[in-house]
N, C-alpha and C positions, 0 to 999 in steps of 0.2 A: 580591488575586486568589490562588488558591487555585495551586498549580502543578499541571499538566499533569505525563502520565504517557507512554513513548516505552517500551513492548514491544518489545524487540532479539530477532537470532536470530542474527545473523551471527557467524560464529566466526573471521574473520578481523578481528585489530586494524584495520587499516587500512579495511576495508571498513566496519567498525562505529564505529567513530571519525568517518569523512568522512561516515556517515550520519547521526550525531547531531549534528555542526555542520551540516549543512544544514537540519535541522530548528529546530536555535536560530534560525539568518539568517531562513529565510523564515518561521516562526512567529512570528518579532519578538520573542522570549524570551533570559532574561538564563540561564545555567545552573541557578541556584537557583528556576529557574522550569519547567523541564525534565526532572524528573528520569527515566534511565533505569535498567531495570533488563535485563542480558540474559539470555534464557531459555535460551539454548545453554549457560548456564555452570555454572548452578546453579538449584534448584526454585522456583519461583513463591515467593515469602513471600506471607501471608494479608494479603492488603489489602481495603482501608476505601474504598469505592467515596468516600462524603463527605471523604475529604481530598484530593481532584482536583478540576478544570475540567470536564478530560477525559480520555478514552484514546489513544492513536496505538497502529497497530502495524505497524510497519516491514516492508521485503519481506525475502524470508528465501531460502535457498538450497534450502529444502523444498518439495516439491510433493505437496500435499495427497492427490491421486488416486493417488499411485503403489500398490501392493497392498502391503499391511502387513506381509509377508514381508521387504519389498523399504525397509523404512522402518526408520532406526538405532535406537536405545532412546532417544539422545538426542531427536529426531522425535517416537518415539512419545508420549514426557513430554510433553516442548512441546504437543503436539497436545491429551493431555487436559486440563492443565490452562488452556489457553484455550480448550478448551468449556466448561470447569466455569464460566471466568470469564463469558463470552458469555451463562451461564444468568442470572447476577444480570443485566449490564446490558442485556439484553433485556427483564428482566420489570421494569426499574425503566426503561428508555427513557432511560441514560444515555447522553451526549454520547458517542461514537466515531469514529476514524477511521481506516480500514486502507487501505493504498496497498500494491498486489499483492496481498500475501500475503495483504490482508485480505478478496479473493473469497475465497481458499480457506480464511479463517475465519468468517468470518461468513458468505458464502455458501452451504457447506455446512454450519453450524450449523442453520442455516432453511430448509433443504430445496432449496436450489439443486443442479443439475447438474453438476459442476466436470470438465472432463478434458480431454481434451489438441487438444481439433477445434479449438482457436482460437489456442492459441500463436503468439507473433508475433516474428520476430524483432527483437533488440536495435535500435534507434533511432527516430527520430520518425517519428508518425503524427501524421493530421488526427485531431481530437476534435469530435464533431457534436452537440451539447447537443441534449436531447428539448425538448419544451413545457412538459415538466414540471421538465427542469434549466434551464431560461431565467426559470422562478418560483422555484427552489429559494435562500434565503437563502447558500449555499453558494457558490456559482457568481456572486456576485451581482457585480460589474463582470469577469465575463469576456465575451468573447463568442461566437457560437453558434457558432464553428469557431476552433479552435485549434491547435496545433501540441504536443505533447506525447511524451516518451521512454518506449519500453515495453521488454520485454527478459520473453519469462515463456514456460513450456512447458505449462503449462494455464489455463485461463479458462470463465468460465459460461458453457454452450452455452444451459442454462433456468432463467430465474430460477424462485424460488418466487409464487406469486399474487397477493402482499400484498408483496412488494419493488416498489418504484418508481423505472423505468428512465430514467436521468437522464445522459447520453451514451453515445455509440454511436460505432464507425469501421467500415471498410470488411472488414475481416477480422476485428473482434471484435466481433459484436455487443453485449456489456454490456461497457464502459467505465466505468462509475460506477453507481451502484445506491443505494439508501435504504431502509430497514428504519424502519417507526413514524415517527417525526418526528425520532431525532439522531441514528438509524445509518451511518454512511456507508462506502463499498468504491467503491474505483477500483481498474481494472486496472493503468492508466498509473501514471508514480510523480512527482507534484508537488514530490516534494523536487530532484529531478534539473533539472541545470544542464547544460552542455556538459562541461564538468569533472569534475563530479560522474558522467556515465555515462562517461567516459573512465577513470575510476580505477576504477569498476565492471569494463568490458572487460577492463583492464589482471589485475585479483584472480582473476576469473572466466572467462578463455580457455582453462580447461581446466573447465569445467564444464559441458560438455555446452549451453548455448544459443546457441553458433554455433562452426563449425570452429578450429581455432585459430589457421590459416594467415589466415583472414580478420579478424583484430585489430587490424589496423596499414590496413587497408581503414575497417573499422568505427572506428576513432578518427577516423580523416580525413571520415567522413562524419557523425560526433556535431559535430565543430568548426563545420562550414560549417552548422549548424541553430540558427535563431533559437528559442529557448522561454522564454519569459517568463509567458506568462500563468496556467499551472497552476499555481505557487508561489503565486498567491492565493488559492487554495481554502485556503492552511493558516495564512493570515493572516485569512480569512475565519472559520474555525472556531477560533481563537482571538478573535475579535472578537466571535462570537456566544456562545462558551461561557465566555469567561473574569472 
């Protein structure tokens, strides 16, 4: 099997670290089968879409929609050079899979709406699979409501016409989306355990997606939340891509 590829942004060790081993666990990958690369650090290197599986690209502390005055130079890099990337595996329909961040890269690549009407706060929602996510190979032994951690201050208000909406919840309507046949964007983030958004809260309580004072609130209510079932989607997409 060819190794998979995991698009970093996070510019905190710790935050980028606990998101690469979650990706190892629930992807069912050994490290030499993962490799990351972070884009916060330094420029994209020219890569070879055939020495991959697949893509991952991780959630980021960037928000796509903000106005470009208002977006760092570091932002800006990151930004173009995964449209540049998005052009090739779009027109080649390679295997992808972006959790958050990945509405606001592939979403607005393809002409989606992205901006801030849907932002949700930090911890679990219900996840209501479409008709068409209860056929999609991806989703394949989950079931059509699930429980799943979100945390993000923009989200698709409209997809483009030719994406296929493939979960939905009560405050965001696109949850999960499909581009062609191997594109995939969730809003929620499958990597995330109880633990894993606890050490989130903990990096990120000063970053603007919930007060700071409410931290120690927000840990106490990540613990008491069963989420199991969306870390299959990333066993699923290794299963089908690798």
């Amino acid at each position: 099997m060819k190794p998979f590829l995991l698009l970093a942004s996070r510019a905190e060790d710790a935050a980028a670290d606990d998101e690469y081993r979650a990706y190892l666990r629930y992807c069912g990958l050994e490290p030499d089968q993962l490799r990351r690369i972070r884009l916060e650090a330094a420029p994209l290197p020219e890569l070879e879409l055939e020495d991959y599986s697949g893509i991952i690209v991780g959630g980021s502390p960037y928000t796509s929609s903000d106005p470009p005055e208002q977006k760092s130079a570091s932002q800006v890099r990151v930004e173009d050079e995964l449209a540049g990337l998005l052009d090739r595996i779009v027109a080649a329909d390679f295997p992808f899979f972006g959790a958050c961040y990945g509405v606001g890269t592939l979403g607005r690549h393809q002409g989606a709406v992205v901006d801030r009407t849907y932002g949700e706060d930090v911890g679990g929602v219900e996840i209501r699979l479409t008709p068409d996510g209860e056929r999609d190979p991806l989703l394949r032994g989950l079931p059509s409501r699930f429980t799943a951690f979100v945390g993000h201050k923009e989200a698709c208000t409209v997809l483009p016409s030719h994406a296929v909406l493939l979960g939905t919840s009560d405050k965001c309507p696109v949850q999960m989306f499909r581009i062609r046949k191997n594109l995939y964007a969730t809003q929620f983030h499958p990597e995330l355990d109880a633990d894993g958004l606890a050490t989130r809260i903990d990096i990120y309580r000063h970053a603007g997606y919930f007060p700071p004072g409410s931290a120690e609130e927000l840990l106490a209510s990540a613990r008491q939340q069963t989420v199991t079932q969306p870390m299959k989607l990333l066993r699923n997409f290794v299963e089908v891509y690798g």
